[in-house]
C-alpha positions in Angstrom: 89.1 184.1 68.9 90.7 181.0 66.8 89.3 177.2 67.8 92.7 176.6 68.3 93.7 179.7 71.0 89.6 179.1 72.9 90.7 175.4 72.9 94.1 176.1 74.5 92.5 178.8 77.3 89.5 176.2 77.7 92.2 173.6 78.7 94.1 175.8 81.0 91.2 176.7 83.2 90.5 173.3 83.6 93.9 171.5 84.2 94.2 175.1 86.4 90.8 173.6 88.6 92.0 169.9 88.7 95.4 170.9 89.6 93.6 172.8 92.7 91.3 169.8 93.6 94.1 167.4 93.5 96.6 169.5 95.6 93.5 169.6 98.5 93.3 166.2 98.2 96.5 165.6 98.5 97.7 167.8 101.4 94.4 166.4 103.3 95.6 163.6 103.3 98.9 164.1 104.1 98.1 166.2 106.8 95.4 163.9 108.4 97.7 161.1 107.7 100.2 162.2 109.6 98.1 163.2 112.1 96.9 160.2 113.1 100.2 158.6 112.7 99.0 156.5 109.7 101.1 155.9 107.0 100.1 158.4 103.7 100.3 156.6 100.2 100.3 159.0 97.0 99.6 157.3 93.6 101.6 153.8 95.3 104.5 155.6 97.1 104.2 155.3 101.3 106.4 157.6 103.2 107.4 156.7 106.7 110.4 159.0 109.2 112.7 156.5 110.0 113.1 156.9 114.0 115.5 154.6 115.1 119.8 154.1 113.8 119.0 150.3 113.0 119.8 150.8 109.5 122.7 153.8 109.4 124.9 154.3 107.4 122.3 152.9 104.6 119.1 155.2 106.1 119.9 158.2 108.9 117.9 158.6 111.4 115.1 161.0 111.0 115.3 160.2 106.8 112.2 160.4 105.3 111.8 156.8 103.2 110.0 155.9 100.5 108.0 152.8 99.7 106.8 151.4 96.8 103.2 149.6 98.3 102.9 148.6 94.5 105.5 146.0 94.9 105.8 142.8 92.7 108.0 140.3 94.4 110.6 140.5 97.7 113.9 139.2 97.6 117.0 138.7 100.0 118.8 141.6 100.3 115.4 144.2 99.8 114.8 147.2 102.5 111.2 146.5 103.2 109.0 148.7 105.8 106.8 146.1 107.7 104.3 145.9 110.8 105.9 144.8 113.7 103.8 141.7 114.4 103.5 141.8 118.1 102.4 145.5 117.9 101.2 146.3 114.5 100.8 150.1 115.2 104.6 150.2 115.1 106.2 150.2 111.7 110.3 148.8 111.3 112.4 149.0 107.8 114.7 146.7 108.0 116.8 144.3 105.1 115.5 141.0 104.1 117.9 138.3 105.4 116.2 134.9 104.2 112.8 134.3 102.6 111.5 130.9 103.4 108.3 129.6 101.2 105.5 128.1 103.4 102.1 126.4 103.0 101.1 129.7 104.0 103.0 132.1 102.1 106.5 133.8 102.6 107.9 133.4 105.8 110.5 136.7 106.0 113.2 137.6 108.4 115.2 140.5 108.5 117.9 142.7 110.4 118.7 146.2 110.5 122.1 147.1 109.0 123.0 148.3 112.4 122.4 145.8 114.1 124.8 142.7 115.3 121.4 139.9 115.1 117.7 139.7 114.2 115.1 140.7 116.7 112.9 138.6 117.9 109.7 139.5 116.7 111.4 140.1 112.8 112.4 136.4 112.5 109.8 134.5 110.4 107.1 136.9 109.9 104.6 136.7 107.1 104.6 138.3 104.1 101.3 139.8 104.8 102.4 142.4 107.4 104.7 144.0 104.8 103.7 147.7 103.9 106.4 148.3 100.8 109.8 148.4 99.3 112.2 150.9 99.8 113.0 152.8 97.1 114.2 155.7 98.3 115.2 158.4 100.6 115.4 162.3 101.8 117.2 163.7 104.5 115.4 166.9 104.2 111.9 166.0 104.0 112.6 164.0 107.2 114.0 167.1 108.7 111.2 169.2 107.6 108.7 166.7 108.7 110.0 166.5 112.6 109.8 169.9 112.3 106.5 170.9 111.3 104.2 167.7 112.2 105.8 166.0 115.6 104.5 169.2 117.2 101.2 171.2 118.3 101.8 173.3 115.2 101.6 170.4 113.1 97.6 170.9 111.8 98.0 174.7 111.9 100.6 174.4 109.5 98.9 171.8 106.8 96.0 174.1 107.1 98.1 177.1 105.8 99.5 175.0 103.1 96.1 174.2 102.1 95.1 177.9 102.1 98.0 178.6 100.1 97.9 175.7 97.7 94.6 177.3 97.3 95.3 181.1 96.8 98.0 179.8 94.3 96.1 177.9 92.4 92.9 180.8 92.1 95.9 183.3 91.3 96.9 181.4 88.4 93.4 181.0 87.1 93.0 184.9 87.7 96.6 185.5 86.2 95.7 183.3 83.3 91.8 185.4 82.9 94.0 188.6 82.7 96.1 187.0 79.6 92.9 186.0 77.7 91.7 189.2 78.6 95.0 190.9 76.9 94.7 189.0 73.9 91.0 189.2 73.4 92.1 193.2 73.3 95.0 192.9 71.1 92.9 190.4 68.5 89.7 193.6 69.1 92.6 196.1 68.0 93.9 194.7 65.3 90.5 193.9 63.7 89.3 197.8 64.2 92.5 198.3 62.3 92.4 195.9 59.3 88.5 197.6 59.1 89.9 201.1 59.3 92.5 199.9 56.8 89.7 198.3 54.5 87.3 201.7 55.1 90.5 203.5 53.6 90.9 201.6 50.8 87.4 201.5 49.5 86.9 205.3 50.1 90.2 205.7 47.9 88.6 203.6 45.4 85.6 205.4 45.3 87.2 208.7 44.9 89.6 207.3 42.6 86.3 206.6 40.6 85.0 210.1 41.0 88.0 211.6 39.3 87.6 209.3 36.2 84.1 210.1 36.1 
């Protein structure tokens, strides 16, 4: 086997094992995120289900949002997801309206897109009760989300996924053994034929050396 191909099979197996470990981690906490109702972050981005028509036509009802909880700086005009102050369990994405600067930091209102005013509790929070920036959104991941999680199946279902993010992963490890394998039998062939090859030669040279003698 050349450095170069036991390098390359090396490397698989390994990017084959941390793929697996970080698809378990992942899914975990996805699943247990949801679970709890807690809002799951992966490498910065937060996804929330929008559950309310405060912000249609911009964001449906029942999209799935993303947040960037990496943020730099807010502005007027930004789609931010934010604890409700009075009940912090309870997450709103609204649009910044104004941003006032205060002794103690930013003092944000906003308003949903659907609606004619600002709420009460949305005028004049701070800055600290904001999660992320909206960045983006998917109708279909909220779909499959209400779906599969806002129901009793919810955990059974993460569960398979981990099971089958699993299987997936150890079949490509095995799939990726059997290639190796393949090789290592092709490489063993064509070496009992270059020997065969020299064997022929030097028995031709030896008889070649009988006749002259």
């Amino acid at each position: 086997m050349s450095k170069t191909k036991e390098c390359c099979h090396k490397t698989l197996s390994v990017l084959s094992y941390l793929f697996l470990g970080l698809a378990v981690a992942l899914v975990f906490s996805l699943v247990i995120s949801f679970a709890n109702n807690k809002t799951p972050t992966i490498f910065g981005i937060g996804m929330f289900v929008v559950l309310t028509p405060s912000m249609e036509e911009t964001i449906m009802e029942g999209d799935m949002i993303f947040m960037d909880t990496t943020y730099d700086t807010l502005e007027e005009d930004d789609i931010i997801a934010f604890e409700r102050p009075d009940k912090p369990d309870i997450v709103i994405t609204h649009r910044i309206t104004n941003i006032e600067e205060t002794s103690d930091g930013l003092a944000i209102t906003t308003r949903g897109d659907n609606n004619d005013t600002s709420l009460s509790f949305e005028i004049g929070f701070s800055d600290d009760r904001v999660i992320g920036k909206y960045i983006g959104k998917s109708s279909f991941l909220g779909f499959l989300y209400t779906f599969l999680f806002q129901n009793r199946f919810g955990l059974i279902f993460g569960a398979l996924v981990l099971v089958f993010i699993i299987l997936m992963v150890f079949e490509i490890h095995h799939l990726i053994g059997l290639m190796q394998e393949k090789n290592d039998l092709k490489r063993e062939e064509e070496k009992e034929k270059l020997v065969k090859e020299a064997y022929e030669r030097l028995k031709q040279k030896e008889e070649n050396q009988t006749e002259n003698d």
